[in-house]
Chimera marker file (.cmm) of the C-alpha trace (Angstrom):
<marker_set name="trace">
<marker id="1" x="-113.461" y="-10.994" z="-136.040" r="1" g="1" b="0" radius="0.5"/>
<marker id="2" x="-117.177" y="-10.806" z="-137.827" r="1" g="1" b="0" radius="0.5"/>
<marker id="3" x="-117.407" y="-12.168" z="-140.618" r="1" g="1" b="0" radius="0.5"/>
<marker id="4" x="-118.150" y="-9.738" z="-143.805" r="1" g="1" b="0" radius="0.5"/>
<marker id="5" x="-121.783" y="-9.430" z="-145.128" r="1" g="1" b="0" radius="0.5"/>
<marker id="6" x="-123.180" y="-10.001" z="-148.661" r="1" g="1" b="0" radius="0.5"/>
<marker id="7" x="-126.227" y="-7.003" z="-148.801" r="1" g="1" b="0" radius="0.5"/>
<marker id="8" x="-128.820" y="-6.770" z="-151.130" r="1" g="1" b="0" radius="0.5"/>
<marker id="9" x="-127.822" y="-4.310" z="-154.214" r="1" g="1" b="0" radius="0.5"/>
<marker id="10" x="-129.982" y="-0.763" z="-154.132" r="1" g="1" b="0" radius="0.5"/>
<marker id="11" x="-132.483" y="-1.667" z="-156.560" r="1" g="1" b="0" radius="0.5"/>
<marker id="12" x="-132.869" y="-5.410" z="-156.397" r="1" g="1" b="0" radius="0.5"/>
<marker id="13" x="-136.435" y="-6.763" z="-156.585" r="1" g="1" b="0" radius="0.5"/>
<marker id="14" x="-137.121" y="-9.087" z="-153.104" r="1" g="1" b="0" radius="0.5"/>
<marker id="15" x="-139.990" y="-10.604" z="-151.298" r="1" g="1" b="0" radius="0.5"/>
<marker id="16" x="-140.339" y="-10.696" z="-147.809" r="1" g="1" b="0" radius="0.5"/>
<marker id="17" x="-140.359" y="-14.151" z="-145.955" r="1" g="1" b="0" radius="0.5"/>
<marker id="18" x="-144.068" y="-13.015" z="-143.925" r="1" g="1" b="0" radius="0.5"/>
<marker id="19" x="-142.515" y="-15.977" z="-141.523" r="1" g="1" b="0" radius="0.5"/>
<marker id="20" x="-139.686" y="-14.370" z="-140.324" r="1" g="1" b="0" radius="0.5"/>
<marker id="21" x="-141.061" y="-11.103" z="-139.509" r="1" g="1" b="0" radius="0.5"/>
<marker id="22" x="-144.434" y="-11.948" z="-138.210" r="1" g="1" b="0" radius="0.5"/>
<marker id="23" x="-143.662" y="-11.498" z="-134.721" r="1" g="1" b="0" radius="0.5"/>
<marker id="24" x="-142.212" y="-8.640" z="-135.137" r="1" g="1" b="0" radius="0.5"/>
<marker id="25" x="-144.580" y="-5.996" z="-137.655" r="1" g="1" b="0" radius="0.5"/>
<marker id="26" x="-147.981" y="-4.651" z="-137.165" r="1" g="1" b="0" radius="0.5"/>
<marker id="27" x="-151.395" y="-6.332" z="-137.977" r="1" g="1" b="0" radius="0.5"/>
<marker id="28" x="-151.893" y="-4.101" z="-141.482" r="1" g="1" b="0" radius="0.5"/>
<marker id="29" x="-148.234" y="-4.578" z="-142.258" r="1" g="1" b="0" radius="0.5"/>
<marker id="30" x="-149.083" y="-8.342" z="-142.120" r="1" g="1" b="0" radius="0.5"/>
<marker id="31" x="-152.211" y="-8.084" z="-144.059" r="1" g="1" b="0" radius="0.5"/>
<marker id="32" x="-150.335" y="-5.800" z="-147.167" r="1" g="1" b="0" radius="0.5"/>
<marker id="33" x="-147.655" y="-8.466" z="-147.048" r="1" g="1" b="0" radius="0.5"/>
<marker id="34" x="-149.675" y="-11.358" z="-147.107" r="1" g="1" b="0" radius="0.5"/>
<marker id="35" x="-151.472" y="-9.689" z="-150.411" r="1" g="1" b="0" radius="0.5"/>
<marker id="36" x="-148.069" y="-9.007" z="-152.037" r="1" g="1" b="0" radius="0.5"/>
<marker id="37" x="-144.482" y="-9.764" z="-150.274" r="1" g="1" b="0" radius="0.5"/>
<marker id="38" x="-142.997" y="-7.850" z="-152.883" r="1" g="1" b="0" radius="0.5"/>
<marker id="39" x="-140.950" y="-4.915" z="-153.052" r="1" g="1" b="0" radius="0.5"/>
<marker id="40" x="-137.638" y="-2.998" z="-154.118" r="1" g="1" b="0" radius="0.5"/>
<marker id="41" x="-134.512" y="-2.303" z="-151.749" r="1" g="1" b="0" radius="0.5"/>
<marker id="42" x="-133.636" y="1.599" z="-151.361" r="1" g="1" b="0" radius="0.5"/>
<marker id="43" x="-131.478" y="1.703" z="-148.592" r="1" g="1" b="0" radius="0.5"/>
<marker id="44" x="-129.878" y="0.237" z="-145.963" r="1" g="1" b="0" radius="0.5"/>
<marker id="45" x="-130.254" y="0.958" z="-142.076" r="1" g="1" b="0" radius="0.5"/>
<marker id="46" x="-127.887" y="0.347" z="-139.442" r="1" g="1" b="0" radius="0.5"/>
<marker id="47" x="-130.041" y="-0.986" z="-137.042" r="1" g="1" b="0" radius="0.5"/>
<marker id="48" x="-127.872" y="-1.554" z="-133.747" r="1" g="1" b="0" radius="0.5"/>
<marker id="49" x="-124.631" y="-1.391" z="-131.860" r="1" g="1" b="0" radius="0.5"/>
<marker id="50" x="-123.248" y="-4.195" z="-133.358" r="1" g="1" b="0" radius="0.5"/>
<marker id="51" x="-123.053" y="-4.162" z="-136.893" r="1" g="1" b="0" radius="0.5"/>
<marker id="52" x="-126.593" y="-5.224" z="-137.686" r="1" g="1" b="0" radius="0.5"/>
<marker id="53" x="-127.453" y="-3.857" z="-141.093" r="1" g="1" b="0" radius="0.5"/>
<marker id="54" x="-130.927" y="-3.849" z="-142.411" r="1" g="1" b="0" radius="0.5"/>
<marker id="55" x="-132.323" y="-2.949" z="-145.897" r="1" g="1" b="0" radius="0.5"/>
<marker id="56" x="-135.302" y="-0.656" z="-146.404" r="1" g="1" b="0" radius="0.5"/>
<marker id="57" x="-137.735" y="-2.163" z="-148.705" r="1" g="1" b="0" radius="0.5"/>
<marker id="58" x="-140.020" y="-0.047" z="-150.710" r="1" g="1" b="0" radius="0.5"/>
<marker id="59" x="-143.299" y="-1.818" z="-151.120" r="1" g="1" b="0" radius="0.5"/>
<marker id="60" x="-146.124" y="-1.510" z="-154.505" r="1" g="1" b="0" radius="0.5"/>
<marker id="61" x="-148.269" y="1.256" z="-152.362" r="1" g="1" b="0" radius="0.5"/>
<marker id="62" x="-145.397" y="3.615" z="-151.916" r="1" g="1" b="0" radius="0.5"/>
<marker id="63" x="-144.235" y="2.810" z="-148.050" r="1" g="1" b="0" radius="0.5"/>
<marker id="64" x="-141.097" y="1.988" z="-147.194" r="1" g="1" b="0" radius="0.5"/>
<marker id="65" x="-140.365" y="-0.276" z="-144.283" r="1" g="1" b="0" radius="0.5"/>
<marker id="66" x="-136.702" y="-2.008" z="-143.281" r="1" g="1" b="0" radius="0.5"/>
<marker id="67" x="-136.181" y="-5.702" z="-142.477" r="1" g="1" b="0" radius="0.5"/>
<marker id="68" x="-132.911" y="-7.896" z="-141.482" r="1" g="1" b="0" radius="0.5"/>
<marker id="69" x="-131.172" y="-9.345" z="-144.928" r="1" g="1" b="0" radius="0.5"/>
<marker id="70" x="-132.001" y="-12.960" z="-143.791" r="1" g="1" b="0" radius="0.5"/>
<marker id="71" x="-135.771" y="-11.689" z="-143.862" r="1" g="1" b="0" radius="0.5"/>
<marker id="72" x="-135.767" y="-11.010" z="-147.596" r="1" g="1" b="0" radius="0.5"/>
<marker id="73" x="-135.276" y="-13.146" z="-150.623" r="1" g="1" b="0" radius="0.5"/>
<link id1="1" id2="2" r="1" g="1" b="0" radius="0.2"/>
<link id1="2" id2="3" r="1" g="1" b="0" radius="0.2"/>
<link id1="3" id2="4" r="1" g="1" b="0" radius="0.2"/>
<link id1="4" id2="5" r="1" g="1" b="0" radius="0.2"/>
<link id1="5" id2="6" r="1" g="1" b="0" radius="0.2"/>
<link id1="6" id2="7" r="1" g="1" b="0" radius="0.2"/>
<link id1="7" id2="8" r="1" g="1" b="0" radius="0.2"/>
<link id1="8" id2="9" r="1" g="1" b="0" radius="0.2"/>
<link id1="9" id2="10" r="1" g="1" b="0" radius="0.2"/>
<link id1="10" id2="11" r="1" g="1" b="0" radius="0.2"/>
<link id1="11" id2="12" r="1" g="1" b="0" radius="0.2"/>
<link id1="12" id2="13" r="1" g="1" b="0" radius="0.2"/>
<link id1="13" id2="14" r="1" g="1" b="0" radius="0.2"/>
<link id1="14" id2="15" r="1" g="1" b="0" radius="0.2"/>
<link id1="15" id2="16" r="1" g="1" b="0" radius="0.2"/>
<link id1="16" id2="17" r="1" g="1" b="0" radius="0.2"/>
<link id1="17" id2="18" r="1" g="1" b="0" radius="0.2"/>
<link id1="18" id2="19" r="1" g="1" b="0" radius="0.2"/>
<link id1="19" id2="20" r="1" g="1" b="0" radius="0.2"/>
<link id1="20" id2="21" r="1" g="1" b="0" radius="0.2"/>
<link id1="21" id2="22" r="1" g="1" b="0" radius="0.2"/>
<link id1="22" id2="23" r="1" g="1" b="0" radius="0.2"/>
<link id1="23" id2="24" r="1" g="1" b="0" radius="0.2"/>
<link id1="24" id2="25" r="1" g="1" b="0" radius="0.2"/>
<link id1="25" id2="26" r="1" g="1" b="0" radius="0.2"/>
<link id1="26" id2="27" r="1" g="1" b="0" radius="0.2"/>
<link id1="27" id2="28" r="1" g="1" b="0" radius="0.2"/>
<link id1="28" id2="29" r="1" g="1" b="0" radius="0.2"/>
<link id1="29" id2="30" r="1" g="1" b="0" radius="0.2"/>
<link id1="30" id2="31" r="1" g="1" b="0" radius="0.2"/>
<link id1="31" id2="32" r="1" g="1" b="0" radius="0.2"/>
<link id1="32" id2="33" r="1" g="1" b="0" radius="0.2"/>
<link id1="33" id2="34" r="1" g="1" b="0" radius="0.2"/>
<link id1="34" id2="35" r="1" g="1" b="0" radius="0.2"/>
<link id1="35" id2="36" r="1" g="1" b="0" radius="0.2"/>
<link id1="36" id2="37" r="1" g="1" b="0" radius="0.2"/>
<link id1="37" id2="38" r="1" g="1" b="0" radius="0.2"/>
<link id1="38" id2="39" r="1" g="1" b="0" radius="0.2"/>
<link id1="39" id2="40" r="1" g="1" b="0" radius="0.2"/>
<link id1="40" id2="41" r="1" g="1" b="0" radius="0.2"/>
<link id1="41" id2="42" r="1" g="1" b="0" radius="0.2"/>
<link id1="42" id2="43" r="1" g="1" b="0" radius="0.2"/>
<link id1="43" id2="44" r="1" g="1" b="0" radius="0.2"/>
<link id1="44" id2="45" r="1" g="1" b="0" radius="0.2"/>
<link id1="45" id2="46" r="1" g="1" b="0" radius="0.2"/>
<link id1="46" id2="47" r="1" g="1" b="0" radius="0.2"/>
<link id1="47" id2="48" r="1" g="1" b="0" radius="0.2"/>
<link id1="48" id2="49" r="1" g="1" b="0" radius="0.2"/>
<link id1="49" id2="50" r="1" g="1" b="0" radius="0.2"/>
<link id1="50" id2="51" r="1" g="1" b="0" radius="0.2"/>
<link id1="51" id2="52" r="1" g="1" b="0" radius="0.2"/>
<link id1="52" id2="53" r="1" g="1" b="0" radius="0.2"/>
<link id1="53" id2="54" r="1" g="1" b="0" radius="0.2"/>
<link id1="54" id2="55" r="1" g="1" b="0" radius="0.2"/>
<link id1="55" id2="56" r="1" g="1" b="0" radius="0.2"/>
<link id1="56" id2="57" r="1" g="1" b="0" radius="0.2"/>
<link id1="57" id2="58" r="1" g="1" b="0" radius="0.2"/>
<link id1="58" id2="59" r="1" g="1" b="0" radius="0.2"/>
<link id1="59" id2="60" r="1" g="1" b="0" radius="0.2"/>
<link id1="60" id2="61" r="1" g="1" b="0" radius="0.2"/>
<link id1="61" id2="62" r="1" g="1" b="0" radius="0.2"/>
<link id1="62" id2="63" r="1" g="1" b="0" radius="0.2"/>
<link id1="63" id2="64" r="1" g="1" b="0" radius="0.2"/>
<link id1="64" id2="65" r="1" g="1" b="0" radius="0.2"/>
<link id1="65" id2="66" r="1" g="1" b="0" radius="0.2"/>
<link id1="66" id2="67" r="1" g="1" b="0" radius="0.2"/>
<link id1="67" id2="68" r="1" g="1" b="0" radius="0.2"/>
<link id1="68" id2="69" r="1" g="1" b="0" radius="0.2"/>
<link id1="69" id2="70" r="1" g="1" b="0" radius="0.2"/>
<link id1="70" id2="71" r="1" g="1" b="0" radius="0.2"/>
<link id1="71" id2="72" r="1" g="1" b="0" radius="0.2"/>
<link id1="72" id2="73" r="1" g="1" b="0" radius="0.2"/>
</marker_set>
C-alpha cells in the first residue's frame, strides 16, 4: 500500500533546490533560478501513472513551471 503524501499548501512561499532539478530544466530556466529560486505554489499536477504528484510553482516574472515535492523547500 503507498504510503500517503504531505503536499505543499496552495499558496505557500518555496524555493527550488536548483540541485535537484538541474538535469532535468532548460538552460534559461537554470539561469532565472539561479538569480532567484523563489516562488509561490498554485497547483498541483499529476504527473504519471503512479501517483506522482507535482506542484506548479509560480515564479517573480509571472511563469509558472511544476516540480516533484522533494524538489522544493
Amino acid at each position: 500500500m503507498p504510503k500517503p503524501t504531505s503536499l505543499t499548501r496552495i499558496g505557500s512561499n518555496v524555493k527550488i533546490n536548483l540541485e535537484r532539478v538541474r538535469d532535468r530544466i532548460p538552460p534559461g530556466l537554470i539561469k532565472q533560478l539561479s538569480e532567484d529560486p523563489r516562488g509561490t505554489v498554485m497547483d498541483y499536477k499529476m504527473t504519471d501513472g503512479k501517483g506522482g504528484i507535482g506542484v506548479v510553482i509560480k515564479l517573480k516574472d509571472g511563469s509558472k513551471n511544476w516540480f516533484f515535492e522533494e524538489e522544493i523547500s
